[in-house]
C-alpha positions in Angstrom: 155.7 -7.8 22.1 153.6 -6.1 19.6 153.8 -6.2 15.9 152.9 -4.7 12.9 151.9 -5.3 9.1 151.3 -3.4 6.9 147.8 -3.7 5.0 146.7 -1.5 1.7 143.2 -2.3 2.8 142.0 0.6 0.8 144.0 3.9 -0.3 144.6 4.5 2.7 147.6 2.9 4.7 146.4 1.0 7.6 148.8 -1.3 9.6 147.6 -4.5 12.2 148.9 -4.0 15.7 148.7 -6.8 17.7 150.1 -9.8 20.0 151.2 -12.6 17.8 152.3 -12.9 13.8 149.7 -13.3 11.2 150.4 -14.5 8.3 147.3 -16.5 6.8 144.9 -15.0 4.8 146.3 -11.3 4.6 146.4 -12.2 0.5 142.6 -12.5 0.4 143.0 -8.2 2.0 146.2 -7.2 0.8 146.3 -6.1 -2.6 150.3 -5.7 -2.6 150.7 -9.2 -1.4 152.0 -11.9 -5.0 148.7 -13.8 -4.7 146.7 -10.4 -3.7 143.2 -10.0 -6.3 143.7 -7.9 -9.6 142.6 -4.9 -9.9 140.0 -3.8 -12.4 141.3 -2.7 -15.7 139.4 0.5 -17.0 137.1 0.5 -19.9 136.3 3.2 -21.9 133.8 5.3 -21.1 131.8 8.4 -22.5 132.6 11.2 -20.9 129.3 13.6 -20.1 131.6 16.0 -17.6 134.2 18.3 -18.6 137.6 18.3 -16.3 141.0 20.0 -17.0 143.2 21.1 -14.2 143.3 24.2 -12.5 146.4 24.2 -11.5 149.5 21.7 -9.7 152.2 22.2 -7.2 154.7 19.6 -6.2 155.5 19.8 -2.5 157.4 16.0 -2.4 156.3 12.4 -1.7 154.3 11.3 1.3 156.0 8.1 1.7 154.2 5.3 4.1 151.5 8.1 5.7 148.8 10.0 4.3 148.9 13.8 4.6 145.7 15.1 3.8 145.6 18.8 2.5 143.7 21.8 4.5 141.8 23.9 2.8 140.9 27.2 4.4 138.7 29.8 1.7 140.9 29.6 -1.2 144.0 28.5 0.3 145.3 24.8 0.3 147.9 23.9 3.2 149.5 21.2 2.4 152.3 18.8 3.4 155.2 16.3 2.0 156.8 13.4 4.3 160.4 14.8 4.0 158.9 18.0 6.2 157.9 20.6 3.3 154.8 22.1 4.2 153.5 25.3 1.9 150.5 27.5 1.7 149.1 27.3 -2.0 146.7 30.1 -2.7 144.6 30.2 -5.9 147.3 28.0 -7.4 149.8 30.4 -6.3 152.3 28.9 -3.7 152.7 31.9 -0.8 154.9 30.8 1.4 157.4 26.9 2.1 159.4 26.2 4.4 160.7 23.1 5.8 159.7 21.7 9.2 163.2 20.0 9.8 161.9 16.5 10.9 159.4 13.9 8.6 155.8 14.4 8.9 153.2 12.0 9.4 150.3 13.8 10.0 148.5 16.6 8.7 147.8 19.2 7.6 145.4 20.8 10.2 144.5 24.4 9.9 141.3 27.1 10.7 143.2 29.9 8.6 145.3 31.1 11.8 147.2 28.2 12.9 149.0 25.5 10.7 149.1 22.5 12.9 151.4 19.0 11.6 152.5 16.1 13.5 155.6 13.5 12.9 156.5 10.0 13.9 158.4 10.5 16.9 154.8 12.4 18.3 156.0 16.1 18.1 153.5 18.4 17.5 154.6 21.9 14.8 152.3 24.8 14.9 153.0 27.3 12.5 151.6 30.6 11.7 149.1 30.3 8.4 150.6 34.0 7.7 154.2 33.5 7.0 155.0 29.5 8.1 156.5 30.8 11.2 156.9 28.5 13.7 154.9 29.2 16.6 154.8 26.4 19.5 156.1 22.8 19.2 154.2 20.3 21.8 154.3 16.5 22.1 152.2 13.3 22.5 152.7 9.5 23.1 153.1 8.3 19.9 153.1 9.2 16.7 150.6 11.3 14.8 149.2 10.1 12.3 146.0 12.1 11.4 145.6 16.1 10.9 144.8 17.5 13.6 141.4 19.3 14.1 141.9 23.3 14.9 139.3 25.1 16.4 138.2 27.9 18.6 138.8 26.0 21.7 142.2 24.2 20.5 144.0 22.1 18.6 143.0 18.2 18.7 145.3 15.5 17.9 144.9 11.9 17.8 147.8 10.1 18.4 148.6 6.5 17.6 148.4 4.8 20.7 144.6 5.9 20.5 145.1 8.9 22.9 143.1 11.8 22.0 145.0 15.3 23.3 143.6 18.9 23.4 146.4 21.2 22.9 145.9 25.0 23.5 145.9 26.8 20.2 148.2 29.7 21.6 151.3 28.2 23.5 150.2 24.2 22.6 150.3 23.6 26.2 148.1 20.3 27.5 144.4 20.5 28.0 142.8 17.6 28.7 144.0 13.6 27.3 141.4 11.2 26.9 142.4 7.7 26.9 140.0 4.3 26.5 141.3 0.9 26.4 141.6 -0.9 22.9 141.8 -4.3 21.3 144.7 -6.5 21.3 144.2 -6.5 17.2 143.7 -3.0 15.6 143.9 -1.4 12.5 146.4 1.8 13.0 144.0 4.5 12.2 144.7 7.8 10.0 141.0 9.0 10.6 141.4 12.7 12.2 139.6 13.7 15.2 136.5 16.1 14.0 135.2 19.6 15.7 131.7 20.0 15.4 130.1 22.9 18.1 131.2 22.3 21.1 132.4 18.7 20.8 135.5 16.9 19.3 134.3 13.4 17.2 136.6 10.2 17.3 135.9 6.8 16.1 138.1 3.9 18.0 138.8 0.3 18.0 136.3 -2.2 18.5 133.5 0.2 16.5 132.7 2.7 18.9 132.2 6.0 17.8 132.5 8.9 20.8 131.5 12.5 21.3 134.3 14.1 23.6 133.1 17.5 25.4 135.8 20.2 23.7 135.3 21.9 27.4 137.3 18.9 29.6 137.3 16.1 27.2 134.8 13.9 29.2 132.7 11.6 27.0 129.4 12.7 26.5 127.9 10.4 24.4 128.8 7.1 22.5 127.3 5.6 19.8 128.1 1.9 18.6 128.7 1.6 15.1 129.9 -2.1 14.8 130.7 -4.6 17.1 133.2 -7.0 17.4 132.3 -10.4 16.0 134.2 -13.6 14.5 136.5 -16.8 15.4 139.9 -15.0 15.0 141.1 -11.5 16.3 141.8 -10.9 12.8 138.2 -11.6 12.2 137.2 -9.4 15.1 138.7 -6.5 13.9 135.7 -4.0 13.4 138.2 -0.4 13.9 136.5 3.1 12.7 139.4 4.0 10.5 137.4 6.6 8.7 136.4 10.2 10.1 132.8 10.6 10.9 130.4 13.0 8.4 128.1 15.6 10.1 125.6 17.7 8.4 123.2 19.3 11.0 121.7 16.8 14.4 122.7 13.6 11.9 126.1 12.2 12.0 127.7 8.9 10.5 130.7 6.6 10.2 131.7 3.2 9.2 133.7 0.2 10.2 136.5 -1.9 8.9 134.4 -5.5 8.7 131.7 -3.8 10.4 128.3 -1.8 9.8 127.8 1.8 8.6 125.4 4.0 10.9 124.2 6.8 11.1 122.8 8.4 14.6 120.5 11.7 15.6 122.5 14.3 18.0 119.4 15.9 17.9 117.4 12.9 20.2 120.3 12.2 22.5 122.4 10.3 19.8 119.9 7.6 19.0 120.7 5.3 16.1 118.4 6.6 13.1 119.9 3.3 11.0 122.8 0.3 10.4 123.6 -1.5 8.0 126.2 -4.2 7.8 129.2 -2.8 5.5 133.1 -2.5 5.5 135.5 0.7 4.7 138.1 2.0 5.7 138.4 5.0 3.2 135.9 7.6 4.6 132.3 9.0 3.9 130.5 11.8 2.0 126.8 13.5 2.2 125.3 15.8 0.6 121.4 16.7 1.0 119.9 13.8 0.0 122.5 10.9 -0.2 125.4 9.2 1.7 128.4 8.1 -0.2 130.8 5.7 0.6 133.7 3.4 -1.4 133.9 -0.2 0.4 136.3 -2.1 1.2 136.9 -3.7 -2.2 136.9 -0.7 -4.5 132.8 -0.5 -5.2 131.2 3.0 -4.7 127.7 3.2 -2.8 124.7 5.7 -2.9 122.7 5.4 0.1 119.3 7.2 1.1 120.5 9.3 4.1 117.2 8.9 5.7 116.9 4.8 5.9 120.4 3.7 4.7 118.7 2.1 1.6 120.9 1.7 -1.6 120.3 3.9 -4.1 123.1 2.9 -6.4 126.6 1.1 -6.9 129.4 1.5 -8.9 131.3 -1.9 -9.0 133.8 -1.4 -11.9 136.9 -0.6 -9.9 136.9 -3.1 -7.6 140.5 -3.7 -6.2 142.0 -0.6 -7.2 142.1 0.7 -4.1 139.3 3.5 -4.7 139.8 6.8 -2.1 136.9 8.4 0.1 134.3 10.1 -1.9 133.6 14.0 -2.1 130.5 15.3 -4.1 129.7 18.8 -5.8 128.0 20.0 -8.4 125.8 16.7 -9.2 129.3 14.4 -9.3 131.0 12.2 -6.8 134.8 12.1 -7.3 137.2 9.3 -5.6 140.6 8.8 -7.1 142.5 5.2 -7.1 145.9 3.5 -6.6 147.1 4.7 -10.2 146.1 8.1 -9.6 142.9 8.1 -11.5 140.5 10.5 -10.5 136.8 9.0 -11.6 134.0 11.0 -11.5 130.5 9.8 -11.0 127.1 11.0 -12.1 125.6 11.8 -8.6 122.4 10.1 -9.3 123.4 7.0 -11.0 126.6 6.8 -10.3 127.5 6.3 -14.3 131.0 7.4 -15.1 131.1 10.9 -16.2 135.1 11.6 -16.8 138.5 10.5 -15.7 141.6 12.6 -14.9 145.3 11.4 -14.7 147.0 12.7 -11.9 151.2 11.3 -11.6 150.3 7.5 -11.5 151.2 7.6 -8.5 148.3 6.3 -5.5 146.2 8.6 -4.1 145.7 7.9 -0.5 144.5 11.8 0.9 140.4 11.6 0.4 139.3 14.3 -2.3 138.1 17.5 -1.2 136.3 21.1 -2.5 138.5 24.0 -2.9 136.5 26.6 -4.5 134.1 25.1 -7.4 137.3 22.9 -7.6 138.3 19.1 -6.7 141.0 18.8 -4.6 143.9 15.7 -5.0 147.0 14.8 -3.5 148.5 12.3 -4.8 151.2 10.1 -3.1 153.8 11.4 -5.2 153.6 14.9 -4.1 151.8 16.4 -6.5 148.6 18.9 -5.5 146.0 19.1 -8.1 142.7 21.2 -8.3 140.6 19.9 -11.2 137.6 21.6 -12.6 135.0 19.7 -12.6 131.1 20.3 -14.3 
């Protein structure tokens, strides 16, 4: 029989499934556990960036998932656990309404279709207009990532590692693509991503696959990390992150693993690797990658060789979200719902906001000129930033 524990490996909340107990060691990982590592304590710092909120709307607590806000122009969809989802639109809330059910996963949406999922594996399409419901469809398992909505469909991952295309009018069944998976893996909230005419997922065991949107056939596959270790625990090398792509490049990183990044442009050929583990998720810009390890440090790396660029090591532990950059700053928020932002060519602190105190598991994101943060307490925050 299969069980699960629950990790706070990063912001993020992961959970091992697998075939026997484990109970040695998960201190050393598990910041929540008595003999866990403390977290940095924050030191002053002079601010060089100005931040003050833009504006905040409460739409309830996110309990054990992550529901990740989707931003569409100017307009925020966003979700709480107890089944509130609400369209917030330069600050102003349009429309809420309640799904009836918890949520787990979301929010997907391309400015048509609101898309969520829950634990039991039903999937709620509403209409971005009103919050109408529209079609309700279900998968094997619970969802929880957003799903991806695109011109072709809607793409859900579900938690048994099933990947579904549902069609965006009536949610009827596509395609399902299904690959085997370790006996040890990390339950993943990393969304399935759209990019032209193929859907992105990262699996188990460090592969990372490029599904044709068309019949869901695998088209290409490119090996992130592999496997490697004594124990299954040790073996555990899961992309728990979505994958960043900005033009023929695209990248991703492993839990206990390597980053990589690969050329769509030459058949998918590996332009570089590096041995690294995260499970929080990735940002690029024009020049750099960005990326917060698994222990709380945030990297700089040369997008072109994968060399380091710069580190910023001074909140180590405190569980330190996925990066987003704009406007020459790299933002990541942490289990005390501090949002830090970093000089994007050093990486020196340049401000702090305080969110609730509450974690913030959701990665960062643009809306506008504006940084975008959910916190796990409910609250939606857009902070201006320069």
């Amino acid at each position: 029989m299969k069980q699960r524990l629950l990790l706070g490996l990063t912001a993020a909340t992961l959970a091992l499934a697998g075939c026997s107990t484990i109970s040695d060691g998960l201190s050393a990982i598990n910041p929540f556990a008595s003999s866990g590592p403390k977290i940095a304590e924050l030191s002053p710092i002079k601010a060089t960036a100005e931040v003050r909120q833009a504006w905040s709307v409460s739409v309830g607590k996110a309990g054990n998932y992550v529901l990740v806000p989707a931003v569409v122009g100017s307009a925020a969809y966003v979700a709480g656990g107890d089944g509130v989802i609400a369209k917030i639109d330069n600050g102003a809330t349009s429309w809420r309404i309640n799904a009836g059910q918890p949520l787990s996963g979301g929010v997907g949406s391309d400015g048509r279709l609101v898309v969520v999922g829950t634990p039991k594996g039903d999937v709620l399409a509403f209409s971005a207009a009103d919050g109408k419901l529209l079609w309700q469809a279900k998968v094997s398992s619970e969802v929880l990532a957003a799903p991806a909505v695109g011109d072709d469909g809607v793409a859900v991952r579900s938690g048994d590692n099933r990947v579904y295309l549902l069609d965006g009018a009536d949610g009827k069944r596509k395609w399902v693509y299904q690959r085997s998976t370790p006996s040890l893996s990390l339950r993943s909230v990393a969304p399935p991503v759209i990019a032209d005419k193929y859907i992105f997922v990262g699996f188990p065991g460090g592969k990372l696959v490029a599904l044709a949107v068309q019949n869901g056939a695998p088209v290409w596959e490119g090996t992130v990390a592999l496997p490697k270790g004594a124990t299954e625990l040790d073996r555990v090398a899961d992309i728990v992150a979505p994958p960043v792509i900005d033009g023929r490049q695209v990248c991703a990183v492993a839990f206990q693993g390597r980053i990589a990044c690969f050329d769509l442009g030459q058949g998918g050929n590996l332009i570089w690797a590096r041995d690294f583990s995260a499970a929080a998720g990735l940002a690029m810009d024009g020049r750099y990658l960005f990326v917060t390890d698994d222990k709380g440090a945030v990297h700089a790396l040369d997008r072109g060789t994968g060399s380091s660029v710069w580190k910023q090591d001074k909140l180590l532990n405190r569980r330190v979200s996925a990066p987003v950059v704009r406007r020459g700053l790299v933002a990541v928020a942490d289990v005390k719902g501090v949002v830090h932002f970093l000089n994007r060519d050093d990486g020196a602190f340049a401000a702090r906001f305080n969110t609730d105190g509450t974690p913030v598991a959701a990665p960062p994101q643009m809306i506008g000129a504006n940084f975008l943060i959910q916190t796990s307490g409910g609250n939606v925050t857009a902070i201006d930033a320069q």
